[in-house]
DRENZA-382291 format. One record per residue: residue number from 1; residue in three letters; x, y, z of N, C-alpha, C in turn. Coordinates in steps of 0.001 Angstrom, whole numbers, plus 500000, padded with zeros to 6 digits. Each point is the difference from the previous one (the first is absolute). Example, Ala and Ser with C-alpha at 12.3 -4.5 7.8 and 13.67 -1.06 7.14 Angstrom:
BEGIN
[atom 1; 'Ala'; [513190; 494310; 507800]; [499110; 501190; 500000]; [500900; 501200; 500000]],
[atom 2; 'Ser'; [499650; 501050; 499280]; [500820; 501190; 500060]; [499230; 501090; 500730]],
END
This chain:
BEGIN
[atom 1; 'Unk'; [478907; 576325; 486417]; [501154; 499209; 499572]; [500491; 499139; 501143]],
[atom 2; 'Unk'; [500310; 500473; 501177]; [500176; 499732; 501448]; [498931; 498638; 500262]],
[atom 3; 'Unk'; [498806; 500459; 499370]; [498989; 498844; 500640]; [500342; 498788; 499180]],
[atom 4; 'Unk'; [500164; 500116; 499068]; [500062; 498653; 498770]; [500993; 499760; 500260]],
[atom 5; 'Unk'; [501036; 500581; 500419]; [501373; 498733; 500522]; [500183; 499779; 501109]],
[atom 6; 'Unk'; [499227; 500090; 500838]; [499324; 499303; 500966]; [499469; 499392; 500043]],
[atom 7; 'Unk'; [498870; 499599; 499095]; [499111; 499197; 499564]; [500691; 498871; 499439]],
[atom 8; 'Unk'; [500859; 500145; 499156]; [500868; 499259; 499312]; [500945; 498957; 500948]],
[atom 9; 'Unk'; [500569; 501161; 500607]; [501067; 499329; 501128]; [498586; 498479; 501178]],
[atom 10; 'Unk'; [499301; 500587; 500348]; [499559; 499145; 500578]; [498751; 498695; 499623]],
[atom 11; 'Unk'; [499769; 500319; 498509]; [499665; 498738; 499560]; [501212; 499293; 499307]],
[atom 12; 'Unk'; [501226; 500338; 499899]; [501484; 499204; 499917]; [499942; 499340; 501395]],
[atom 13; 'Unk'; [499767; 500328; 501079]; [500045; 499843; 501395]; [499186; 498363; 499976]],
[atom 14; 'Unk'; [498648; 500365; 499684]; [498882; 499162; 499818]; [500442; 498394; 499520]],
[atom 15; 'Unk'; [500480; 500544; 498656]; [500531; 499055; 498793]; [501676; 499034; 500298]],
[atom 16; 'Unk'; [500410; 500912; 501078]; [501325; 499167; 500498]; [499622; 498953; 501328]],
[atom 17; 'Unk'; [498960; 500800; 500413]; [499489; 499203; 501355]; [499353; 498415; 500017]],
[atom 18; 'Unk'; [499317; 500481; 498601]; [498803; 498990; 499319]; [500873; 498914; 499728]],
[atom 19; 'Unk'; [501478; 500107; 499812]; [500524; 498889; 498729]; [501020; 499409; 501053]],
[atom 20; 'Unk'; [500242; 500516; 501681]; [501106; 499369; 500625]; [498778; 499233; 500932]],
[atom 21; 'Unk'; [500713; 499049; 501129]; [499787; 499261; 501071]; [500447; 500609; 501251]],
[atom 22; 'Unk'; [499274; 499625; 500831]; [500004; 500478; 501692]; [500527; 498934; 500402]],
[atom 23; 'Unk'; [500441; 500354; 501191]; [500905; 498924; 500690]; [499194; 498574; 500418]],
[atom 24; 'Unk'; [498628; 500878; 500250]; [498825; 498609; 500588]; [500228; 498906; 498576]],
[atom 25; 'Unk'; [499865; 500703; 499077]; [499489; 498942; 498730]; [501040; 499300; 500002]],
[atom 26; 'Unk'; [501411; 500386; 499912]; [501162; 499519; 499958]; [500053; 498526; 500641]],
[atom 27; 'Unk'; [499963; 500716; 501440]; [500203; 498851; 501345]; [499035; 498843; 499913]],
[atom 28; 'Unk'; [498468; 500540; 499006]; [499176; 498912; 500195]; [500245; 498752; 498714]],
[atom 29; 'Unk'; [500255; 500735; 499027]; [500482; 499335; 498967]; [501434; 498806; 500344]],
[atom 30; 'Unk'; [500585; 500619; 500713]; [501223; 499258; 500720]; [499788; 498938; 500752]],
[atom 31; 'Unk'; [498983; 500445; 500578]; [499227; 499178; 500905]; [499626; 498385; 499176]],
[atom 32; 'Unk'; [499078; 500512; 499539]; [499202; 498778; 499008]; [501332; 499216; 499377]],
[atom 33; 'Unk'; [500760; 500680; 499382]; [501439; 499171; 498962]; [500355; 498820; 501386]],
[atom 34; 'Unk'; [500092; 500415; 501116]; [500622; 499058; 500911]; [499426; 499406; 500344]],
[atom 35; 'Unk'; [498525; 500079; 500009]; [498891; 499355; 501147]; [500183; 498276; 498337]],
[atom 36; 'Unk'; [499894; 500975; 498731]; [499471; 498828; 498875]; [501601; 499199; 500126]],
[atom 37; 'Unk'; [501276; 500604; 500216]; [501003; 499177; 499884]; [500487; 498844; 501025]],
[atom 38; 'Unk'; [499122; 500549; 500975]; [500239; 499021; 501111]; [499165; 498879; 499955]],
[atom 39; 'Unk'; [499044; 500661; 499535]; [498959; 498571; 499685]; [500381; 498997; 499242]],
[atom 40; 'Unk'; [500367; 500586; 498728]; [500814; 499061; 499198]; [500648; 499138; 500413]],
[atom 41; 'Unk'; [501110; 500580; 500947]; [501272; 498934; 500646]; [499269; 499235; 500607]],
[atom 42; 'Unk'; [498973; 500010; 501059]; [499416; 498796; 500812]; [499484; 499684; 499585]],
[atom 43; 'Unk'; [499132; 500302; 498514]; [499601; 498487; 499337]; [500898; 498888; 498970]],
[atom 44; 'Unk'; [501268; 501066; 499982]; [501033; 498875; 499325]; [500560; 499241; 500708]],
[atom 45; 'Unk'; [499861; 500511; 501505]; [500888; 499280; 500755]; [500191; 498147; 500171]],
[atom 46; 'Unk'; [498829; 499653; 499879]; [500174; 498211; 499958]; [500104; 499949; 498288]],
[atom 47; 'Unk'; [499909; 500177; 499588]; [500729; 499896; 498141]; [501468; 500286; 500530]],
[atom 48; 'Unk'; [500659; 500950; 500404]; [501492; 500233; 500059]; [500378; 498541; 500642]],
[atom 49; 'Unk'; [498997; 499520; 500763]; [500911; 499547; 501667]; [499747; 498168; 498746]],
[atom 50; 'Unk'; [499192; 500023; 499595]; [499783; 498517; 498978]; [500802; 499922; 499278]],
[atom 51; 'Unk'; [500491; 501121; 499263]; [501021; 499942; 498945]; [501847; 499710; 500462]],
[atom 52; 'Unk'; [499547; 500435; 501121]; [501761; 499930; 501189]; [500105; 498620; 499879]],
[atom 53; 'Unk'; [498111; 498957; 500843]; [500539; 498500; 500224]; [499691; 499419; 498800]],
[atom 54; 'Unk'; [499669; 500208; 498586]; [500323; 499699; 498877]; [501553; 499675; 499311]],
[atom 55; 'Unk'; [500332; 501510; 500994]; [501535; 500162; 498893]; [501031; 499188; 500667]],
[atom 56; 'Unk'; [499781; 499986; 501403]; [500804; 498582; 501054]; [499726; 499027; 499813]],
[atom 57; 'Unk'; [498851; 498983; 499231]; [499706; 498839; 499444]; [500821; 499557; 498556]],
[atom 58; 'Unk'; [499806; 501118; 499289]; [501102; 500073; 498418]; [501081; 499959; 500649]],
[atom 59; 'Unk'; [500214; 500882; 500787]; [501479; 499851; 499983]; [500786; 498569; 500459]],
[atom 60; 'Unk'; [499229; 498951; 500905]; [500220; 498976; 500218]; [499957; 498717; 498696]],
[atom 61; 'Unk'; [498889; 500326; 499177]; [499519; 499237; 499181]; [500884; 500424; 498485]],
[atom 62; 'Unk'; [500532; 501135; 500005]; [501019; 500069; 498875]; [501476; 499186; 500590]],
[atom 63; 'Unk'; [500458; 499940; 501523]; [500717; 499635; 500141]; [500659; 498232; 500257]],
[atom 64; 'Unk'; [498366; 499519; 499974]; [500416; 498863; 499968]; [499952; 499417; 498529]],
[atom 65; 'Unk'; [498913; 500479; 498875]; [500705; 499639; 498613]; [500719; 500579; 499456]],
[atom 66; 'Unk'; [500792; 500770; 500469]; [501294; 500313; 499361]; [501051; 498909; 500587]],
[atom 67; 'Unk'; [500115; 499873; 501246]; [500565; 498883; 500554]; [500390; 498515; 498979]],
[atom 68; 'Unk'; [498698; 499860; 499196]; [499478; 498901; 499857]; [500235; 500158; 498717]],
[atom 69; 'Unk'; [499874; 500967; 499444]; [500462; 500230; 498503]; [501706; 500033; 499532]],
[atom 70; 'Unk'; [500466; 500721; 501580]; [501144; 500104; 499420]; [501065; 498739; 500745]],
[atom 71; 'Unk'; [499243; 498767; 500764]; [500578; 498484; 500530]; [499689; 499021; 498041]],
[atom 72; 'Unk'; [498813; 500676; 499419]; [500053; 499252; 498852]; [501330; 500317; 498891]],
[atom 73; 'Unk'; [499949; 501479; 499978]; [500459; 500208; 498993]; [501428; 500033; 500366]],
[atom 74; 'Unk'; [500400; 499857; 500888]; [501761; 499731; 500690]; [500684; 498878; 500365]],
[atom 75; 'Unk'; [498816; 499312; 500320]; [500090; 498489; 500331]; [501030; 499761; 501427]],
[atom 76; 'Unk'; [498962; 500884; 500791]; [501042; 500260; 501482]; [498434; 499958; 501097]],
[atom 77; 'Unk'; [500633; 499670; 500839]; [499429; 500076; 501247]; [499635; 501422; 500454]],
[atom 78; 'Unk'; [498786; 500142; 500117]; [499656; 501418; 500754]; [499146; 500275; 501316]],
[atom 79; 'Unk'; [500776; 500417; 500922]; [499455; 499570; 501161]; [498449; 501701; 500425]],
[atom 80; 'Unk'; [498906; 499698; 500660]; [499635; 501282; 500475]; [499931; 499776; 500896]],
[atom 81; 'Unk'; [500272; 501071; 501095]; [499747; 500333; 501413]; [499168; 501154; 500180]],
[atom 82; 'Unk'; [499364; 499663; 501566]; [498922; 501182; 500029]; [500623; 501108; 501576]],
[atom 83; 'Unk'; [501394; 501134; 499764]; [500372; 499815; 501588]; [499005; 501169; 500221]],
[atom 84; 'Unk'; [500486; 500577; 501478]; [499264; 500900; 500438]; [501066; 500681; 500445]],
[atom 85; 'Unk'; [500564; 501603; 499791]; [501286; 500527; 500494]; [499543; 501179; 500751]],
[atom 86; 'Unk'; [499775; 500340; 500917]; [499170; 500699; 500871]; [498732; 500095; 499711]],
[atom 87; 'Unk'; [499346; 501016; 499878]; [498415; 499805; 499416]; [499877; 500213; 498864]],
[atom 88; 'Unk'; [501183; 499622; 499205]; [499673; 499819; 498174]; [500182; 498344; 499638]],
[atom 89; 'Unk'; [499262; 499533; 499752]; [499351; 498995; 499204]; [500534; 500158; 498212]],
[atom 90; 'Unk'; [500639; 498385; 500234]; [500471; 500116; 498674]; [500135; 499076; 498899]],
[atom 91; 'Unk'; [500202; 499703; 498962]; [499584; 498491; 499634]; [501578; 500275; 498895]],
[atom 92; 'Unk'; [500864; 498667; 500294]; [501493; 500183; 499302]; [500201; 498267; 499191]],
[atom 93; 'Unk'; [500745; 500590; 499071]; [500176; 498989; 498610]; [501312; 500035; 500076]],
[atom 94; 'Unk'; [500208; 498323; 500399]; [501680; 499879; 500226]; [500149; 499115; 498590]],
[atom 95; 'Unk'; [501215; 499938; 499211]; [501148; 498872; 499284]; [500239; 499224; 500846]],
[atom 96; 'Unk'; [499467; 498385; 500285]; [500611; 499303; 500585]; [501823; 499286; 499035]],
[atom 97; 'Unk'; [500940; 500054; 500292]; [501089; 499292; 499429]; [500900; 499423; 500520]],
[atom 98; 'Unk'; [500020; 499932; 501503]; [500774; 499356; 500743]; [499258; 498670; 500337]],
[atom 99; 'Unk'; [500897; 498790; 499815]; [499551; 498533; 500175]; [498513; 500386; 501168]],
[atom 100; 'Unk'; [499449; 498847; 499772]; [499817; 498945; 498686]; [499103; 500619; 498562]],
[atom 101; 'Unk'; [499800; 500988; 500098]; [498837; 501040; 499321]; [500750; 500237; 498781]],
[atom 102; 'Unk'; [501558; 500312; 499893]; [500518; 500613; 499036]; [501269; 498817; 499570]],
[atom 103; 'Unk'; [500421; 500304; 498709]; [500757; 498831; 499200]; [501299; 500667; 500615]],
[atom 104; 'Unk'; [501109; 499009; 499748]; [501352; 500366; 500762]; [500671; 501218; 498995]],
[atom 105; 'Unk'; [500524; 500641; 501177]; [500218; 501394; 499518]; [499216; 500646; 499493]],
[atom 106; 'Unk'; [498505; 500266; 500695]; [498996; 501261; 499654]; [500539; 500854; 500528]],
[atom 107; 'Unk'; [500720; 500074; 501006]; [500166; 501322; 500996]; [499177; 499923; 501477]],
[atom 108; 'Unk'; [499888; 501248; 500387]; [498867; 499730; 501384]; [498914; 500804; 499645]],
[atom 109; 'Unk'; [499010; 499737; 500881]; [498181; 500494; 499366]; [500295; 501856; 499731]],
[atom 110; 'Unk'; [499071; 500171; 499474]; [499854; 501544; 499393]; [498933; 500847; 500563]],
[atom 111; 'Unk'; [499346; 500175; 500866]; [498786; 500972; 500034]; [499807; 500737; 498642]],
[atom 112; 'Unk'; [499032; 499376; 499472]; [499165; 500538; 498751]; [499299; 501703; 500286]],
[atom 113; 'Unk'; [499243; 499835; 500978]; [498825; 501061; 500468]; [499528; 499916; 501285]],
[atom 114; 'Unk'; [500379; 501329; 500607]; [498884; 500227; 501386]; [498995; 501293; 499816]],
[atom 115; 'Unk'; [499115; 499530; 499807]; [498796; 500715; 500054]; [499131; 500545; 500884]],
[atom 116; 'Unk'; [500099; 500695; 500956]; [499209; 500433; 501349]; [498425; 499952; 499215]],
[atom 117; 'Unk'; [498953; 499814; 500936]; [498518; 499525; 499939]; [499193; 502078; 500081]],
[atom 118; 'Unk'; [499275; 500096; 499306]; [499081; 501514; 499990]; [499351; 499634; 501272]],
[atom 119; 'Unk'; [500692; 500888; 501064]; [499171; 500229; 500990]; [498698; 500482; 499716]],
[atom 120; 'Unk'; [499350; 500111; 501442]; [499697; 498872; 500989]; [500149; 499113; 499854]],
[atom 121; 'Unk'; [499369; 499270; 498596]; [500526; 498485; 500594]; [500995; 498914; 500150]],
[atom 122; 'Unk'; [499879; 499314; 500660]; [500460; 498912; 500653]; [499967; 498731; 499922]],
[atom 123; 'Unk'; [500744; 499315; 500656]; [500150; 497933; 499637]; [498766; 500134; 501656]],
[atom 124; 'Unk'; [498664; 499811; 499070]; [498805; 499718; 501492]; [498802; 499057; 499367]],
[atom 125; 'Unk'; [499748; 499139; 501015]; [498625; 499423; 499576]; [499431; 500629; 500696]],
[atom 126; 'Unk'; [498656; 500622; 499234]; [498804; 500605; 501149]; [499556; 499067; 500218]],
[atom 127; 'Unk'; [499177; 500283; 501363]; [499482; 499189; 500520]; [498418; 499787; 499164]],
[atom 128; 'Unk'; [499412; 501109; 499574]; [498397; 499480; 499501]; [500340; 499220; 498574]],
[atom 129; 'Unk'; [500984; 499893; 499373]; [500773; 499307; 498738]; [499681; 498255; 500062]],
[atom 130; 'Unk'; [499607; 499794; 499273]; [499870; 498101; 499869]; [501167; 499904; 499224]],
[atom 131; 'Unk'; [500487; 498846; 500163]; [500973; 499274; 498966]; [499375; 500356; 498443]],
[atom 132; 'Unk'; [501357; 500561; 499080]; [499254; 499845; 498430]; [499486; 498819; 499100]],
[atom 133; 'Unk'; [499374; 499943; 499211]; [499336; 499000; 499504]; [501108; 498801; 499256]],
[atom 134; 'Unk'; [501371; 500352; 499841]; [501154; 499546; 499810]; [499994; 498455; 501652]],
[atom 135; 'Unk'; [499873; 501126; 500774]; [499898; 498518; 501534]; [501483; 499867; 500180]],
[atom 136; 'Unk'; [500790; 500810; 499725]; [501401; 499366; 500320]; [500469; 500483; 501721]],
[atom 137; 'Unk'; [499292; 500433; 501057]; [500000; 500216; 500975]; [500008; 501383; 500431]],
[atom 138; 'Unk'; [499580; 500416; 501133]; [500184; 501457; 500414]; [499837; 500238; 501722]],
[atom 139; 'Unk'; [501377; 499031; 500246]; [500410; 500055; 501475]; [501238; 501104; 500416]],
[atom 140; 'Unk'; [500478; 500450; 498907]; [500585; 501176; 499749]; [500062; 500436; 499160]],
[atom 141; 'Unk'; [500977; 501550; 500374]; [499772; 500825; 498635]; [500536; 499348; 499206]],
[atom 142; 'Unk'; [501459; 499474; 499992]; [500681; 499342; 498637]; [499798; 498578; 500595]],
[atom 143; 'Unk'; [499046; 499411; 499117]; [499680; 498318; 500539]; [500470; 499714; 498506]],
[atom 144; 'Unk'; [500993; 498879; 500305]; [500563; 498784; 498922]; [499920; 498600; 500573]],
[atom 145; 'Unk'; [499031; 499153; 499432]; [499681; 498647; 500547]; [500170; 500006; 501177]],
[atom 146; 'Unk'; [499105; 500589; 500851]; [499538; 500388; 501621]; [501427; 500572; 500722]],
[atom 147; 'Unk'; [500904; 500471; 499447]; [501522; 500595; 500788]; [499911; 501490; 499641]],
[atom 148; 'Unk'; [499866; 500346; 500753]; [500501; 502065; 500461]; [501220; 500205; 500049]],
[atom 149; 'Unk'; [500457; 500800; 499680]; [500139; 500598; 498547]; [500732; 499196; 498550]],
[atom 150; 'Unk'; [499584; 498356; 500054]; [500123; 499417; 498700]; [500859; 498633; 500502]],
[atom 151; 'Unk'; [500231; 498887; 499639]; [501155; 498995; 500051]; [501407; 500341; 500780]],
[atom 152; 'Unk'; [500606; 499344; 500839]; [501099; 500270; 500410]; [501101; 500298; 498983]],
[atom 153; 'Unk'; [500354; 499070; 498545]; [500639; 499980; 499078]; [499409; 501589; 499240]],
[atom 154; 'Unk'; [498799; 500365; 499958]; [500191; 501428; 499450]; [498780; 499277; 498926]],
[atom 155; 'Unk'; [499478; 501106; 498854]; [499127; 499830; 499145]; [500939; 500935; 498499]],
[atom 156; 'Unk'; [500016; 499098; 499304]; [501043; 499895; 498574]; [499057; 499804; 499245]],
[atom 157; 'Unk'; [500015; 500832; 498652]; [499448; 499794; 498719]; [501462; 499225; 499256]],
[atom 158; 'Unk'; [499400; 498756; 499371]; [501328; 498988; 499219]; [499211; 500322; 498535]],
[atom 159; 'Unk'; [501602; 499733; 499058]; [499813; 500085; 498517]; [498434; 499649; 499372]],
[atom 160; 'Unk'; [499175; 498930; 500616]; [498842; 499997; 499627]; [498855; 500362; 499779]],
[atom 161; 'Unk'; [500177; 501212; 501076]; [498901; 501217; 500415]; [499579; 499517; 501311]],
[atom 162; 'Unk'; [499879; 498517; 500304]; [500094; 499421; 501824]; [499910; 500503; 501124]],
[atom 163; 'Unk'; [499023; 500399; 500478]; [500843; 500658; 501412]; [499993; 499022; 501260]],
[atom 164; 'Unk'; [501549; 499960; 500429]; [500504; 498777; 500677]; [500425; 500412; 501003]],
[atom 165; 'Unk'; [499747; 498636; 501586]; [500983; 499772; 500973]; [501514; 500179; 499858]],
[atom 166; 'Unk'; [500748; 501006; 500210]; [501135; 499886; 500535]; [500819; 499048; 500255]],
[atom 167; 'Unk'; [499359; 498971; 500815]; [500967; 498933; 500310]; [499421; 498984; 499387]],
[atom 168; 'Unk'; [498913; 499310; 499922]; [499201; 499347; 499370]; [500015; 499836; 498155]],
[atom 169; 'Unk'; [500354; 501429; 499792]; [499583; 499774; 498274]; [498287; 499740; 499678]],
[atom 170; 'Unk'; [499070; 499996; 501268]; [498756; 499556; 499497]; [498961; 501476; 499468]],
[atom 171; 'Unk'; [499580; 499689; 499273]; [498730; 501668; 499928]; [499476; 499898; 501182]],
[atom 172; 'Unk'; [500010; 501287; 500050]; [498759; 500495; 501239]; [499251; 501021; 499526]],
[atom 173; 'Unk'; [498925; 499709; 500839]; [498968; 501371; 499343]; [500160; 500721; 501719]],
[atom 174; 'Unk'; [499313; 501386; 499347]; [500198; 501016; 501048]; [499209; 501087; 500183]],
[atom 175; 'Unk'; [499830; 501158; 501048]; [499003; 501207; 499640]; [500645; 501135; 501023]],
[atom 176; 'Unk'; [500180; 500905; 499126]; [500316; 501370; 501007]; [499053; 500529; 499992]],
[atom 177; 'Unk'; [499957; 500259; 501541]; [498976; 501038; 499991]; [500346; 501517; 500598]],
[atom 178; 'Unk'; [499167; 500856; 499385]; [500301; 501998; 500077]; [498550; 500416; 501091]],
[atom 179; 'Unk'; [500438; 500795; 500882]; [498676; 500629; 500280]; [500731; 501055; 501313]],
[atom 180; 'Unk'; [498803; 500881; 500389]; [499967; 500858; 500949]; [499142; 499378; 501039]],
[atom 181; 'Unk'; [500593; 500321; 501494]; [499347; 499452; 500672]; [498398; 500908; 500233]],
[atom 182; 'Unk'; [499450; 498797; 500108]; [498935; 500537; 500028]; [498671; 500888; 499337]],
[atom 183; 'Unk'; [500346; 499791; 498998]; [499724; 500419; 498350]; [499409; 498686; 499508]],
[atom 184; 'Unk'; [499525; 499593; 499822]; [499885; 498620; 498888]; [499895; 500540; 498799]],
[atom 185; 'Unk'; [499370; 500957; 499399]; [500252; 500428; 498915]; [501542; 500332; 499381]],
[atom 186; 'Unk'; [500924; 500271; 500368]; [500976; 499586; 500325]; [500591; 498834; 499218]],
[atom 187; 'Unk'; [499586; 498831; 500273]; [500680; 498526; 499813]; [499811; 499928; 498779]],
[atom 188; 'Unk'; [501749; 499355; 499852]; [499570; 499668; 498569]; [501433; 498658; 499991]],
[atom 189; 'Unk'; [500209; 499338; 499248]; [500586; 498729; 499764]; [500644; 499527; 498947]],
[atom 190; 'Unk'; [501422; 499421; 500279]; [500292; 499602; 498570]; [500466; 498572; 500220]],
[atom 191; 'Unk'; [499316; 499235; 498786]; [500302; 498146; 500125]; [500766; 499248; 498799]],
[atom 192; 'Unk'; [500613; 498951; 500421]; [500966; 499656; 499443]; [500003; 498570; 500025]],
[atom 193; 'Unk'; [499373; 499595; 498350]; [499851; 498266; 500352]; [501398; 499516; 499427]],
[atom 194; 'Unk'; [500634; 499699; 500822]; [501124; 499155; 499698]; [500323; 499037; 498678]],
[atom 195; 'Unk'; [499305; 498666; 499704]; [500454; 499291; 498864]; [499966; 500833; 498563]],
[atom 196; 'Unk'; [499547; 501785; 499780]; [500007; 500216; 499196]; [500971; 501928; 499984]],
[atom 197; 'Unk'; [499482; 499997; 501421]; [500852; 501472; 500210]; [498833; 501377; 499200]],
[atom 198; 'Unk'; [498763; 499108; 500575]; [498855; 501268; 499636]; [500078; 501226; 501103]],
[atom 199; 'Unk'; [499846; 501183; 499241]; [499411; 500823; 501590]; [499077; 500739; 499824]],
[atom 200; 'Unk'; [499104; 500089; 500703]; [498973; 500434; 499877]; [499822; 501285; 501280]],
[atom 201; 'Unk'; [499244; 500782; 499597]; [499563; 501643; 501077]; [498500; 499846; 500316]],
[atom 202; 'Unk'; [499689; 499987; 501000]; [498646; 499841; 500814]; [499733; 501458; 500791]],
[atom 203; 'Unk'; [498634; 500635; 499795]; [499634; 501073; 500916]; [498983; 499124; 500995]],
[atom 204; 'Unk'; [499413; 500764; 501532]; [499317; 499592; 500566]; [499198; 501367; 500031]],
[atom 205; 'Unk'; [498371; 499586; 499765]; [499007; 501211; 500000]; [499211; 499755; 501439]],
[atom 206; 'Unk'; [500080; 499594; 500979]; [499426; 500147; 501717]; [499388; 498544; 500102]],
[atom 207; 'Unk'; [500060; 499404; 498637]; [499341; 498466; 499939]; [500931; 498928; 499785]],
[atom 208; 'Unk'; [500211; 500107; 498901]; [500780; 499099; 498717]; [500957; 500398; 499419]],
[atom 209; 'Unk'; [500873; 499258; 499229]; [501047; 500723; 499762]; [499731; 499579; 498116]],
[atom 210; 'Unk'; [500452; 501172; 499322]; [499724; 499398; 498420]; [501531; 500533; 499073]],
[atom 211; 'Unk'; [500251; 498949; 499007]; [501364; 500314; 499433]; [499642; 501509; 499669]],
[atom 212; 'Unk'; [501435; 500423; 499876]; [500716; 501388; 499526]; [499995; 500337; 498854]],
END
């Protein structure tokens, strides 16, 4: 009787042993989960880092036709600026309404929107970057008819969709440019033909640059 529940007891022994894990299997299994998760991350890593200077190009390129949508549909002067407030980079949508921009008794201008830029990037021309196929210059990052950072009078979207001299009233065309230094993959561009207030998003692939 003694022997058979003994017998018993230690093929229960057998059967509990059979169905758990040792610490080796554990640790190695652990092992592999991290070795495959890490891999993962460094091959997403330039997909993450493309999608960052993607989302800093939209964010410029939603902000100047909204600009432009909302100088049509208000029938006001809308000024953009590109400042830089320590190392945030930012692109801002003013109400122009104080003379000569605004009818008597508009009030004084409004800041519409300040939008800080998705780091890393930045207002940069790389250097391996050619001018975009647009040609509107790229002697700086924010080039407006060869002036850094744009016309002295400022760059205004008018009721027409226009994008105009400041002091002048004339269209100008223009091109911002985004990048990391030293990255060319990186660069990317947004252009702005004046007599119509188009804008267009440009990537650069280590060659050429092709619309967005």
């Amino acid at each position: 009787m003694k022997q058979s529940q003994l017998k018993a007891q230690n093929k229960e022994r057998c059967i509990n042993g059979q169905r758990g894990f040792s610490m080796i299997e554990l640790c190695t299994v652990i092992l592999i989960i991290l070795i495959i998760s890490a891999t993962a991350i460094f091959a997403l890593q330039p997909a993450l880092q493309d999608a960052r200077f993607d989302s800093a190009m939209r964010q410029v390129l939603d902000q100047l036709r909204q600009a432009r949508e909302y100088s049509i549909a208000n029938r006001r002067y809308v000024q953009i600026t590109f400042p830089t407030v320590g190392a945030q980079y930012q692109i801002v949508m003013t109400e122009r309404n104080a003379p000569p921009y605004g009818p008597a008794g508009a009030g004084a201008d409004v800041v519409l929107s300040t939008v800080p830029i998705q780091a890393p990037a930045q207002f940069l021309v790389n250097a391996a970057a050619v001018d975009t196929p647009d040609n509107f210059g790229n002697a700086s990052a924010i080039e407006f008819e060869g002036q850094n950072p744009g016309p002295v009078g400022g760059m205004l979207f008018q009721s027409d969709g226009e994008l105009i001299d400041g002091l002048t009233f004339q269209p100008i065309n223009g091109t911002v440019f985004l990048g990391v230094a030293n990255q060319p993959l990186a660069a990317r561009a947004i252009t702005v033909l004046g007599s119509t207030g188009r804008v267009r998003g440009w990537k650069f692939n280590g060659v050429a640059w092709f619309q967005f």
